[in-house]
Structure formats: structure tokens, C-alpha cells
C-alpha positions in Angstrom: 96.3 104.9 112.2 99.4 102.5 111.6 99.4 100.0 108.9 100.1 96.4 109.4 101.3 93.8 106.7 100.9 90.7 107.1 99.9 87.1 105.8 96.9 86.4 106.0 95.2 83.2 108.1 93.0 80.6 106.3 90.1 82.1 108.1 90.7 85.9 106.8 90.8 84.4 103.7 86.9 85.6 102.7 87.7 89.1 104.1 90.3 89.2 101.3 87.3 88.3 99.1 85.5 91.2 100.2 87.9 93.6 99.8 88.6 92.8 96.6 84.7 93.1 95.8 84.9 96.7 97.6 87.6 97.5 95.6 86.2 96.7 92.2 88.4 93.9 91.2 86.8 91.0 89.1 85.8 88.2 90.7 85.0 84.2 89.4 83.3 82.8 92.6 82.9 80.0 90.5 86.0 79.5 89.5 90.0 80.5 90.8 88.4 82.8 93.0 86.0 80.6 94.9 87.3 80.6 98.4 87.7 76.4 98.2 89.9 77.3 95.1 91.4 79.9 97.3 91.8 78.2 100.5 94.1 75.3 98.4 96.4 77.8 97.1 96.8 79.2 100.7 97.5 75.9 102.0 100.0 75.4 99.6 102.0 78.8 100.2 100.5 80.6 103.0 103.0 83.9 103.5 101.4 84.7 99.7 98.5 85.9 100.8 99.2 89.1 102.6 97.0 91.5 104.2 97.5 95.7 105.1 95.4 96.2 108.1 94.6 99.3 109.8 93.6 98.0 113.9 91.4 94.8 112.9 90.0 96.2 109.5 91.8 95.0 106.3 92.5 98.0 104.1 94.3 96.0 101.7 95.6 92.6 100.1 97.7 91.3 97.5 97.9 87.5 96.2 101.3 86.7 95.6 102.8 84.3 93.3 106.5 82.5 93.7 107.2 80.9 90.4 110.8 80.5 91.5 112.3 82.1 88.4 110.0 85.4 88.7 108.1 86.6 91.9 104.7 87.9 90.7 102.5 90.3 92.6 98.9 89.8 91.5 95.2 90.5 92.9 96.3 93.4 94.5 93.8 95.7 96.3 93.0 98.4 98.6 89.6 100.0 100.2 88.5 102.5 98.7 88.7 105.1 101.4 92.0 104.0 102.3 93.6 105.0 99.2 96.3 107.7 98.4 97.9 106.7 101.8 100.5 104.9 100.5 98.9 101.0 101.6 99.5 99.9 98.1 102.8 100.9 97.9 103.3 99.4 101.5 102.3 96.3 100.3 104.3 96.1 97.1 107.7 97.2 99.2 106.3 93.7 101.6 106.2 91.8 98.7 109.5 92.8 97.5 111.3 92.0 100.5 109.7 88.6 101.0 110.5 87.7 97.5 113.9 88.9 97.8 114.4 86.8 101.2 113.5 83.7 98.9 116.2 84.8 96.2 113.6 85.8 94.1 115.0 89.3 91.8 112.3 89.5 89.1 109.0 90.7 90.3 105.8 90.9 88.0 102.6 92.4 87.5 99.9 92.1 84.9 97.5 94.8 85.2 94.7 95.2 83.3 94.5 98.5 80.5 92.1 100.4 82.2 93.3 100.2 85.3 95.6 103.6 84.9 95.6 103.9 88.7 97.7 100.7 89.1 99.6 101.4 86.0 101.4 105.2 88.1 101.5 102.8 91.4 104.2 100.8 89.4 105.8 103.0 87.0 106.5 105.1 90.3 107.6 102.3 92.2 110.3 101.4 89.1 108.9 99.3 87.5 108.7 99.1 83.1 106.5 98.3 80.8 107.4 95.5 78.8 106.5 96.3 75.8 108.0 93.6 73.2 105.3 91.4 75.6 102.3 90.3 74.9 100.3 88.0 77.3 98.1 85.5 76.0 95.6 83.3 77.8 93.3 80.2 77.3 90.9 79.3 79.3 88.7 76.4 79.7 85.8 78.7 81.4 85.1 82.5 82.1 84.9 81.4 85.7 89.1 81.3 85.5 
């Protein structure tokens, strides 16, 4: 079946939920990842929130992040039985372009170190580990 990218509407918005709940990402409910949370990030930039769908069913997502100085692609997921089809890499190529449309020419990913599955998507798709990097959060709650 042919794959469709696209941003998402404020309604599909819990279908990107689920998918990411399907594909084993972690979600705070509580917290960033409540759909209230969710719904005022989309209202602020809605072409970030970008769906892969196969006819009506949404195979995959991605929750994209314009900074201005560096374009990041976070939350990305796809089904599980729709992977190895190249959707992921679909989506990051979307990304990409959009990003570069808004002058964007650093794009960014944070993936997490047991996630070697993300780690080949990227390294294949050119992208390099930074390693004189190291990321370091606070947060006020486990819910963000």
C-alpha cells in the first residue's frame, strides 16, 4: 500500500498517542505527553506533528521540533508490523525537507541507548554521533 506523510489534525492527535503506545515508546500522560499538553504544542506549530499513513491507518509519526537554529526530529515512531518498509526513513527524508524549506540545516535526534534500532535508522541515513556531547536534563517531575 502507498505511504502518505503528512501533518497531522488536532483531532488525530490521540491516534499519535496510540501509536506511540503500540510502538513501545515511553509515555507521561501526566505530564508533556498528555494530549492537553499535546494539543497546545500543536496549536502552536501544527506542520510538527506529522503522520505516515497507509489508507486511513497511521503506521507512523514523528514530533518535530523548530528551534530555529537546529531542527530536531523527536518522538519518532512506527507500528510494529509496519516496520522494515522504509516508513521511518520516509518520515525522516519529510522532516528534512520541511526543515530545510524553513532554512533550517542542522537536524537532531536524541535517541535513547537501548534503542539500537533507531541508532542504524540514523547512522544510515548520515547522520553522526556526537560524541564530545553529553545531554543533561532536570526535571521538575517524572511525568516530563
Amino acid at each position: 500500500m502507498q505511504l502518505h506523510i503528512r501533518p497531522l489534525n488536532e483531532d488525530e492527535i490521540p491516534k499519535m498517542v496510540d501509536v506511540w503506545v503500540k510502538a513501545g515508546l515511553p509515555y507521561r500522560p501526566k505530564g508533556r505527553d498528555s494530549i492537553e499538553s499535546l494539543r497546545s504544542q500543536w496549536r502552536a506549530d501544527p506542520e510538527l506533528f506529522i503522520g505516515a499513513f497507509e489508507g486511513d491507518l497511521m503506521v507512523g509519526v514523528v514530533l518535530a521540533t523548530d528551534e530555529r537554529r537546529k531542527a530536531w526530529i523527536n518522538r519518532l515512531a512506527v507500528l510494529p508490523d509496519a516496520r522494515r518498509r522504509g516508513v521511518a526513513k520516509e518520515i525522516v527524508a519529510y522532516c528534512e525537507k520541511m526543515f530545510r524549506e524553513r532554512g533550517r540545516g542542522i537536524f537532531c535526534v536524541l535517541i535513547e541507548s537501548d534503542n539500537a534500532g533507531s541508532e542504524e535508522l540514523f547512522e544510515a541515513l548520515g547522520y553522526k554521533h556526537e560524541k564530545d556531547i553529553h545531554y543533561f536534563a532536570k526535571r521538575d517531575s517524572n511525568e516530563f
